[in-house]
C-alpha positions in Angstrom: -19.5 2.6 -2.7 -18.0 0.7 -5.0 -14.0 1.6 -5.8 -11.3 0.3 -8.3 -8.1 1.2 -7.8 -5.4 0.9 -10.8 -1.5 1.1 -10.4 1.0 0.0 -12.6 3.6 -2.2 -10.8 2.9 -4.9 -7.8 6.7 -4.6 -6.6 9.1 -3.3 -5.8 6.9 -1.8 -3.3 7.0 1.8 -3.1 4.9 4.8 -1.9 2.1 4.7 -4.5 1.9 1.0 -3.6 1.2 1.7 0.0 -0.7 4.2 -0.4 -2.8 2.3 -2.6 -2.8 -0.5 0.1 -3.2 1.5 2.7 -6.6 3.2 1.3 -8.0 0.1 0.7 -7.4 -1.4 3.8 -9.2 1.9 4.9 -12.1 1.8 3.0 -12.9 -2.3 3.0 -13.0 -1.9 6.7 -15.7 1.0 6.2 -18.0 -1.2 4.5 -16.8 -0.3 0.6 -16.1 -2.7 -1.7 -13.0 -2.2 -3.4 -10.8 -3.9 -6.8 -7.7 -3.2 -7.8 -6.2 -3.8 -11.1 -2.6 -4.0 -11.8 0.2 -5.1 -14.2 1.4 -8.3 -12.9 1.2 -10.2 -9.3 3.8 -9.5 -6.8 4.0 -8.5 -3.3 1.4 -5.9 -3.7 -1.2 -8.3 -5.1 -0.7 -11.0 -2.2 -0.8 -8.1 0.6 -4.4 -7.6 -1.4 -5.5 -10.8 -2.1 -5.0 -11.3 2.3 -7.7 -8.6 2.7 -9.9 -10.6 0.2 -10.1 -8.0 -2.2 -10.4 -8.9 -5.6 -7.4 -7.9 -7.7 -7.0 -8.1 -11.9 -3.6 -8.9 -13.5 -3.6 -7.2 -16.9 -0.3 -8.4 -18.3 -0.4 -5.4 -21.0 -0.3 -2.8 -17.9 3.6 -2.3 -18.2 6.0 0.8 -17.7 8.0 0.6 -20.5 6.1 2.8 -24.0 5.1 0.7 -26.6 2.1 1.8 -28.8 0.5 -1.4 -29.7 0.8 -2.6 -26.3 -0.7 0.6 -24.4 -3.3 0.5 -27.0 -4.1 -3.3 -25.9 -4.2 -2.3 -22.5 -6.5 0.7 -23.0 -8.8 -1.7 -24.1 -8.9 -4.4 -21.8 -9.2 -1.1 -18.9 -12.8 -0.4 -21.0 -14.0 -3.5 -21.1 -13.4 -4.2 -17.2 -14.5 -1.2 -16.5 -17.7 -1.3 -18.2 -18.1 -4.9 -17.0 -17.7 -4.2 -13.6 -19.3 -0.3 -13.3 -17.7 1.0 -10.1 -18.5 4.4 -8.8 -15.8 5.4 -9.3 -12.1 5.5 -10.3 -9.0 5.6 -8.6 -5.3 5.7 -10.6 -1.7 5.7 -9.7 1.5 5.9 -11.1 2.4 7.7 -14.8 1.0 4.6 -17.0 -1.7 3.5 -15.5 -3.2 7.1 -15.1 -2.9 7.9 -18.4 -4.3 4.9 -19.7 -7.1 5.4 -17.0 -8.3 8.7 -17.8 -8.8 7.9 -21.1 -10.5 5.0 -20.7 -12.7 6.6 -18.6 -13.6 9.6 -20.3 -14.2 7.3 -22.7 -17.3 5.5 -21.4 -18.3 8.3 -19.4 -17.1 7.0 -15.8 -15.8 9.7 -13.1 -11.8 9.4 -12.3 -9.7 10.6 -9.9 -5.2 10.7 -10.1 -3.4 10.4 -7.7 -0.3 12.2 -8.1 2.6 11.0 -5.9 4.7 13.9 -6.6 4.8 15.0 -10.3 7.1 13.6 -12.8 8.1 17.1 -14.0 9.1 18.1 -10.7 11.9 20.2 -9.7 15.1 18.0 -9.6 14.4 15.6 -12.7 17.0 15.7 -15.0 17.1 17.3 -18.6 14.2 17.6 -21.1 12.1 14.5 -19.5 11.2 17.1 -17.3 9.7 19.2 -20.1 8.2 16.2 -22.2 6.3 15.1 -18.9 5.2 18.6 -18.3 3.4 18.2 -21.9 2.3 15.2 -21.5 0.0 16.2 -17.9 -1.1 19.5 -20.0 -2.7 17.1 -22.6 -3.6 14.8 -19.9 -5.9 18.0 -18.1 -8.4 17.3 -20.7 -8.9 14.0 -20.0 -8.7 13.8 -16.0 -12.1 14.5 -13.5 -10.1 14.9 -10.5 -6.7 15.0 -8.7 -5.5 14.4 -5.4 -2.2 15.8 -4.5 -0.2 14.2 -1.8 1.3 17.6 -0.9 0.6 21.3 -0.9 3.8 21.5 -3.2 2.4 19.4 -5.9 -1.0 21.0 -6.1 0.5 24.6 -6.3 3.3 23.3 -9.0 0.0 21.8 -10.6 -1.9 25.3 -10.7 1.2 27.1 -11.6 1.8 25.4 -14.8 -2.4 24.5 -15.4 -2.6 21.0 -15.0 -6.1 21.5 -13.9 -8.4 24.2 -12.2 -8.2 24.0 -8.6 -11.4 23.3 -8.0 -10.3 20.1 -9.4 -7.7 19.3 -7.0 -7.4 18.2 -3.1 -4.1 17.9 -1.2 -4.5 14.6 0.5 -1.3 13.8 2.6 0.0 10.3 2.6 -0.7 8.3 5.7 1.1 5.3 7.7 -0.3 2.9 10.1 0.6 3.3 13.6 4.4 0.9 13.6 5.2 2.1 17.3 5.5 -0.9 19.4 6.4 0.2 22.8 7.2 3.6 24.0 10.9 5.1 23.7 13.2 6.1 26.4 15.3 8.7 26.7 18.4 7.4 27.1 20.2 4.0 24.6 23.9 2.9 24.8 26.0 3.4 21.7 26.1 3.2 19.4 23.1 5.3 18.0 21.1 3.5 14.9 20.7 5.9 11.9 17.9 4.5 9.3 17.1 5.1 5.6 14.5 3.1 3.6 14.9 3.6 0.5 15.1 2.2 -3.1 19.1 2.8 -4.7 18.5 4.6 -7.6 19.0 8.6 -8.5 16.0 10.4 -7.0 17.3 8.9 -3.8 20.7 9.9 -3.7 22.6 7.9 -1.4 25.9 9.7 -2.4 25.0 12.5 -0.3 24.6 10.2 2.7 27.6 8.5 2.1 30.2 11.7 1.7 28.6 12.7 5.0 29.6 10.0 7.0 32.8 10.0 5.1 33.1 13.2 8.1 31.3 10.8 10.9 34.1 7.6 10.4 34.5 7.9 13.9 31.6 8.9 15.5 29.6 5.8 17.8 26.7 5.0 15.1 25.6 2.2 12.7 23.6 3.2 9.4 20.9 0.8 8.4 19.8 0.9 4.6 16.4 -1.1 3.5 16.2 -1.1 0.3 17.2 -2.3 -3.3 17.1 -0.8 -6.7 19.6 -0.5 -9.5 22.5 0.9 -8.1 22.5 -1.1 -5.0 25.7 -3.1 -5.8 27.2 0.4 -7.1 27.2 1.7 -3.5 28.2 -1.7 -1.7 31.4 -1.5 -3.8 31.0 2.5 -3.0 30.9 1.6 0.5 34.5 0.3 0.8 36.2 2.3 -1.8 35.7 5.1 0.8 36.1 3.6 3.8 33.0 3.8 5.6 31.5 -0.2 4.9 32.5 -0.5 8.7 29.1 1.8 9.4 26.4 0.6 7.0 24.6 -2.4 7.2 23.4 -3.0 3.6 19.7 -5.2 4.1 18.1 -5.6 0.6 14.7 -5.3 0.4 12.3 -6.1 3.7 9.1 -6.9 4.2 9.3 -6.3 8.4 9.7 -2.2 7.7 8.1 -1.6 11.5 11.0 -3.9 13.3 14.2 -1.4 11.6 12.1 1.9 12.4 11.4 0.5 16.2 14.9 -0.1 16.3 16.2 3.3 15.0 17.4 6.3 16.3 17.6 8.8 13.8 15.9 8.8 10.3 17.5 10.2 7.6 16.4 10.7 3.9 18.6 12.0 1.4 16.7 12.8 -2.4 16.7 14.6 -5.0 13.0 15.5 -5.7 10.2 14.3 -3.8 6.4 14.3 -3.5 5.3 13.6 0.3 7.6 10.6 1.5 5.6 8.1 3.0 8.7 6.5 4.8 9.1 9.7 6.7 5.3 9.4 7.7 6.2 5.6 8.8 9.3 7.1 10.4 7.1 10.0 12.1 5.1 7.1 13.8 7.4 5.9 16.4 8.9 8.5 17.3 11.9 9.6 15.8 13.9 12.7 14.5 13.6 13.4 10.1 16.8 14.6 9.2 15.8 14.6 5.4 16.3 16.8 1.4 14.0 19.9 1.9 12.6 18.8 -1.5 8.9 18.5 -2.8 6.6 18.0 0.1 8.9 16.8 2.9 9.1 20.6 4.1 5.4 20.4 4.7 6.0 17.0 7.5 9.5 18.1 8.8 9.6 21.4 10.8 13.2 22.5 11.1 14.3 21.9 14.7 11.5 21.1 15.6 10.5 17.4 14.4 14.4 17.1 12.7 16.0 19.1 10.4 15.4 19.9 6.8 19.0 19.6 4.6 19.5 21.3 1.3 19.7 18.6 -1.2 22.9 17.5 -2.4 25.0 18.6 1.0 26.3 16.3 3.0 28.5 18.9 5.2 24.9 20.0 6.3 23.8 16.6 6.7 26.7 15.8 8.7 26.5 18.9 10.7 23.2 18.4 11.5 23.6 14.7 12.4 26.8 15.5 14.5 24.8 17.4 16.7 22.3 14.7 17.3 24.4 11.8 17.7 26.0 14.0 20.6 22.7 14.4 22.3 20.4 12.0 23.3 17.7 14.7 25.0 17.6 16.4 22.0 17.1 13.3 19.8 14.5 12.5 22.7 12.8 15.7 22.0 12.9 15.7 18.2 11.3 12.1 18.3 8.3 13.1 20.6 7.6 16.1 18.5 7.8 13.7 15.2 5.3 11.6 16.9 3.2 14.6 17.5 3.0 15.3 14.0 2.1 11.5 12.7 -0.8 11.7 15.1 -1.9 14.5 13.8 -2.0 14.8 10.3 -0.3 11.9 8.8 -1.9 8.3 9.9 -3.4 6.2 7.7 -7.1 6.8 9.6 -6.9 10.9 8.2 -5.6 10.0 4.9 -8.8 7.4 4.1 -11.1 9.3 5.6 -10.5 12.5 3.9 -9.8 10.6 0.6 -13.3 9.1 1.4 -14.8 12.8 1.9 -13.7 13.7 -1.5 -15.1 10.6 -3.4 -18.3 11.3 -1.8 -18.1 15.2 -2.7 -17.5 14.4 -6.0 -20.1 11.7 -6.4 -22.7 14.2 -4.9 -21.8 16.6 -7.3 -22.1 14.5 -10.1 -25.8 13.1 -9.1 -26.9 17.3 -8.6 -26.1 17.8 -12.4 
């Protein structure tokens, strides 16, 4: 088959990216041949371009709204399009799927969305949420397929009648394998507590922060991966109340595997969600999810089973719940082996491409019975 896949930003890297990555990766090692088009280079475009796939820059692709730029863009996405006649379609991210869908419904060509948790979610603020909403109703019309990255998102997609349901699939993110040796039971202090995440408001490192506010004392060190716009907001936050002694503030990384293999405990504090793929990297070597029962993340995280699932925007249950870990290592022991459980079976990257695979070839069967 042949595949292009279309995503808005090359960096900062996020789940969509990944996923995107990840997928193709997938499907170029199955034989497919696979392009990708995308706003502007960046660290998504040279993780591509080292797998030899073919990747197209169209400088017009951009986030920010602007009519006579999105209507350049919508353009250029025919012409390639028509130019280079893939089987089928493959978007990601708000503005490039809606400029994607209508560009293929224009010439006729099949198109799936990938929804990596729904913009008019639960948790975002004000009347965005409703303007979104609108937007995805209109957007129905125009859109063959979608894949859903969580159970959530496809029944808060048939609730409000994005599309029917026999035009959706939950597909659940996927991670590679980042376990590097097998953990043991027992680790001197003090005990590593991890969150990779961008600093911005869906992530909500506040709640993280009041909670160890009631952990000052208590034998751990917090790692935070990640950058984003409020980044030096909570470095300054940090030592205003008193807990910069804990956290360990690394910017952005492009060795992910080395802090998970090095971690403890992982802990993810948001607002809304879709299906996290840093809990699924998390989930892969083996440790406990302490994470915002939000979105999707209820569907990876079985409470006290695999970790625990906070409500968002409580740090006394967060700390609660992290108190009682950081006292015992069996338990984090047990927790982590059960995580690993769950990675291997439902959330590497092998399920997610194959059953994103099964669904390109349903579809394209379909269309060749008509």
């Amino acid at each position: 088959m042949k595949i292009i896949q279309v995503i808005t930003l090359s960096e900062p890297i996020g789940g969509a990216q990944m996923v995107l990555f990840n997928n193709t990766e997938a499907m170029v090692n199955s034989g497919h041949e696979v392009q990708v088009m995308v706003g502007q280079e960046g660290t998504l475009t040279k993780r591509l371009e080292a797998l030899n796939v073919k990747v197209t820059c169209i400088p017009s692709l951009k986030r920010e709204i602007s009519p006579i730029n999105d209507f350049k863009c919508y353009k250029t996405i025919c012409e390639l399009l028509k130019q280079e006649a893939p089987d089928i379609v493959i978007s990601h991210s708000s503005k490039a799927g809606i400029l994607c869908r209508l560009a293929c419904h224009k010439i006729g060509m099949p198109n799936i969305f990938t929804v990596h948790g729904w913009s008019f979610t639960p948790g975002v603020k004000g009347l965005k949420r409703y303007m979104y909403m609108a937007i995805e109703k209109v957007m129905g019309r125009f859109t063959d397929h979608l894949i859903t990255v969580s159970a959530f998102d496809f029944n808060l997609a048939s609730k409000h009648g994005i599309v029917p349901e026999s035009r959706m699939r939950v597909i659940y993110n996927g991670s590679p394998d980042f376990l590097k040796e097998e953990r043991k039971e027992a680790k001197e202090d003090p005990i590593t507590l991890l969150m990779t995440a961008r600093f911005s408001y869906q992530k909500d490192h506040m709640t993280l922060f009041k909670a160890l506010q009631n952990l000052k004392d208590a034998p751990i060190q917090v790692d935070l991966v990640g950058h984003g716009d409020l980044h030096q907001e909570f470095v300054d936050l940090s030592k205003k109340m008193k807990i910069d002694h804990l956290i360990t503030f690394h910017g952005e990384s492009n060795d992910i595997p080395s802090f998970l293999n090095k971690s403890d405990i992982f802990v993810l504090t948001s607002r809304f969600e879709g299906l996290p793929l840093s809990i699924c990297e998390a989930m892969s070597v083996g440790v406990p999810i302490v994470a915002s029962d939000v979105g999707g993340v209820h569907e990876m995280v079985r409470d006290g089973y695999n970790g625990y699932l906070i409500p968002k925007e409580n740090p006394d249950h967060l700390a609660e719940k992290l108190s009682n870990l950081i006292r015992d290592r069996k338990l984090i022991a047990e927790l982590g082996k059960n995580s690993r459980k769950t990675f291997l079976e439902t959330f590497s990257t092998h399920q997610m491409a194959a059953s994103t695979e099964k669904y390109i070839e349903d579809i394209l069967k379909k269309n060749s019975a008509k």
